[in-house]
N, C-alpha and C positions, 0 to 999 in steps of 0.2 A: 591434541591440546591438553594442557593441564588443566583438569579439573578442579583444583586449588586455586586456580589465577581464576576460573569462570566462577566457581560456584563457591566462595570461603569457607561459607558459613556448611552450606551440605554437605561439604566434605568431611564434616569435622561431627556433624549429627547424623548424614546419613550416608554414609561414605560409599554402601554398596549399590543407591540408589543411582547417587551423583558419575558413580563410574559407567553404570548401565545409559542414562541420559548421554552420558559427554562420549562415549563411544559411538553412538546410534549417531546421534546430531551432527558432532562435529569430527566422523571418522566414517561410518556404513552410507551413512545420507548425503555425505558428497560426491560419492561414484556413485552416481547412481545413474547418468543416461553414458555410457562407454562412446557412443556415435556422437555426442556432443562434444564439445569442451568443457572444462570445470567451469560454471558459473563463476564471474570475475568474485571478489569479494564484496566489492561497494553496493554490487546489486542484488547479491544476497542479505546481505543486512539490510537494505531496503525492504525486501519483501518481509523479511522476517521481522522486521520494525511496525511495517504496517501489519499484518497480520496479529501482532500480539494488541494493536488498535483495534481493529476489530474483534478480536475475543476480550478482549478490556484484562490483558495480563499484565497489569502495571506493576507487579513487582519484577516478572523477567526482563517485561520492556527495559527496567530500571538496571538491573544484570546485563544486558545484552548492549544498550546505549553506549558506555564505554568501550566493548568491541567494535562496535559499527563504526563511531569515529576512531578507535586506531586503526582500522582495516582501510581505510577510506574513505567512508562517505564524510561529507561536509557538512557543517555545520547548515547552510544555508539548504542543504537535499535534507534532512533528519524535519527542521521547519516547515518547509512545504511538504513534508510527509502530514505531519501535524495540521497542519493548515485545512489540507486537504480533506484530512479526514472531519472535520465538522460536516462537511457537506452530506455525510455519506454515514457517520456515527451521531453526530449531534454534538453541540457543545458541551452538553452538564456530560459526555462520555470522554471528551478531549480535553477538558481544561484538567485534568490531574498530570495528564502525557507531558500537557506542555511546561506544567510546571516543575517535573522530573528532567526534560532537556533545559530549561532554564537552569535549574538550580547546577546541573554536570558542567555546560558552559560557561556558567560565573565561576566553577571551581577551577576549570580551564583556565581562566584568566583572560575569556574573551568576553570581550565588549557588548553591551545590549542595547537598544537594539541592532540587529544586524541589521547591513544595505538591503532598502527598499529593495521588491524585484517586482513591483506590479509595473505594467506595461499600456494599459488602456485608462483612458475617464472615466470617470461617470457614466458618461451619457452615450457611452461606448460601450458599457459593457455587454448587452442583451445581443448585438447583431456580431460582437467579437466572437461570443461565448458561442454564440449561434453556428458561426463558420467552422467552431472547434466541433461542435455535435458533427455539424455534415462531411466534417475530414472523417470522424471514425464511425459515423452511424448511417451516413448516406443522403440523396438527397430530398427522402420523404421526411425528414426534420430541419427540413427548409424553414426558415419562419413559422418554427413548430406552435408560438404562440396564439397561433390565428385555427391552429383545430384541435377537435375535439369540443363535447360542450360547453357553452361557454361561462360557466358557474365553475369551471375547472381551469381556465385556459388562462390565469393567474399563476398555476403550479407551472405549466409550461415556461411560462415568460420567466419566471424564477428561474425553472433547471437551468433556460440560457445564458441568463444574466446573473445569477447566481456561484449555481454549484458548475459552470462552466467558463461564464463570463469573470465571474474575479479571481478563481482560483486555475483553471486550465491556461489561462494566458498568459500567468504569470513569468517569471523566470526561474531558475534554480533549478527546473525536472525537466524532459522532455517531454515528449505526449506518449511516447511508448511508455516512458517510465511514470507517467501518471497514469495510464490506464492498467498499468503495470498494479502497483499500489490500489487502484480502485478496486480492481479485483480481489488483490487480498483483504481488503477490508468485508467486501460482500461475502467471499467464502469463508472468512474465519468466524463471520455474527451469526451466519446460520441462516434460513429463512426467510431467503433473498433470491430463490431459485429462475424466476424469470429474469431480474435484472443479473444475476450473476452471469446466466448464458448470453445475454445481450450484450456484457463486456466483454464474455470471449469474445465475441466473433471480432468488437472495435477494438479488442487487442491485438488479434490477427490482420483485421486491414490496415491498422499502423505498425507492422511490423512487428507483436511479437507473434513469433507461427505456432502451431499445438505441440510441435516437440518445447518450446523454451515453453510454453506455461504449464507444460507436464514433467518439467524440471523445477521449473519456481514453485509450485506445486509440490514436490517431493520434497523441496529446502524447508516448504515452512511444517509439512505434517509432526515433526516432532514438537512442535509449540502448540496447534490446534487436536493433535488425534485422529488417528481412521476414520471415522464416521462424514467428520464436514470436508476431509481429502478427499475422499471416493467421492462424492457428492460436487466437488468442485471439478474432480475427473470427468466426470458424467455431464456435468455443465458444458467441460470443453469438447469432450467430442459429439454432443449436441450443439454445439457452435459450428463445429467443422464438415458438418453434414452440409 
């Protein structure tokens, strides 16, 4: 790919930089499992969307954004990327994100807000959110709000109704593809090590296995660095035991 169309401005200040980057990323980093297939593109630019969410690289995110949606992904996946990641990064970390794909898709010339995709009520959402824990985490997070002490068991009733209940049943991802995103958020911020292995594994029971997260893995290491990849390595085949 042309380093000029990704990177304008580096090319032009740092040119021997931007060729070293654009070779590696988007040239040496895509062959990289030969027994797979090439990662589609829509789902690589997911990963690599979220992932620069979690390491909070809003100037590349800002660079790569326009790729992702010419490559594929949709406007309404780029969103629930976003969305998603409050649960997982925090607001005061996500509202600069969302305002960089707001501002790309008004330049687009698409319409705000996009269609609704939430799917449950109110008064729905804790035992929806709930059934979404037990597809990928099993059935000891059954009505996970009732254990544990009970000076805590508020944070539970959140994670279901919350960070599972309004945002996992949403529409627009699947659940591979949000546990997909979940994880690269946890291995790009760093310092997440027990919940990052606890999404491998509810990556792998919803379908993605340790070869594709050992590839999504390799797509985003040139946004994050060696250090939180081997680290995210190390998570999945601690998952896979």
């Amino acid at each position: 790919m042309d380093m000029k169309k990704i990177f304008p401005g580096l090319s032009e200040s740092d040119p021997e930089f931007a060729q070293i980057f654009t070779n590696f990323a988007f040239g040496e980093a895509l062959d990289t499992l030969p027994e797979l297939p090439p990662m589609d593109d829509s789902t690589r630019y997911l990963a690599i969307l979220a992932t620069l969410l979690g390491c909070q690289g809003l100037g590349a995110f800002r660079l790569m954004l326009p790729l992702a949606l010419d490559g594929g992904l949709t406007p309404v996946e780029v969103k629930e990327a976003v969305y998603q990641a409050a649960a997982y990064l925090g607001f005061g970390r996500i509202l600069p994100f969302l305002d960089a794909v707001n501002e790309e898709l008004t330049c687009r010339g698409i319409a705000l807000p996009l269609e609704p995709q939430g799917t449950v009520e109110p008064e729905q959402r804790r035992e929806a959110g709930n059934q979404v824990q037990v597809e990928a985490f099993g059935e000891g997070l059954r009505e996970s709000w009732e254990q544990g002490p009970k000076e805590k068991r508020h944070i539970n009733s959140w994670l279901a109704s919350n960070c599972f209940g309004d945002y996992y049943t949403r529409k627009g991802l699947s659940l591979p593809q949000r546990e997909m995103i979940t994880f690269c958020f946890l291995a790009a911020q760093g310092g997440c090590d027990p919940q990052l292995t606890a999404h491998a594994r509810a990556n792998i029971v919803v379908g993605n296995d340790r070869l594709f997260l050992i590839h999504m893995v390799s797509q985003c290491l040139p946004y994050i660095g060696y250090p939180r990849s081997l680290n995210a390595l190390n998570c999945i085949e601690n998952a896979s035991k």
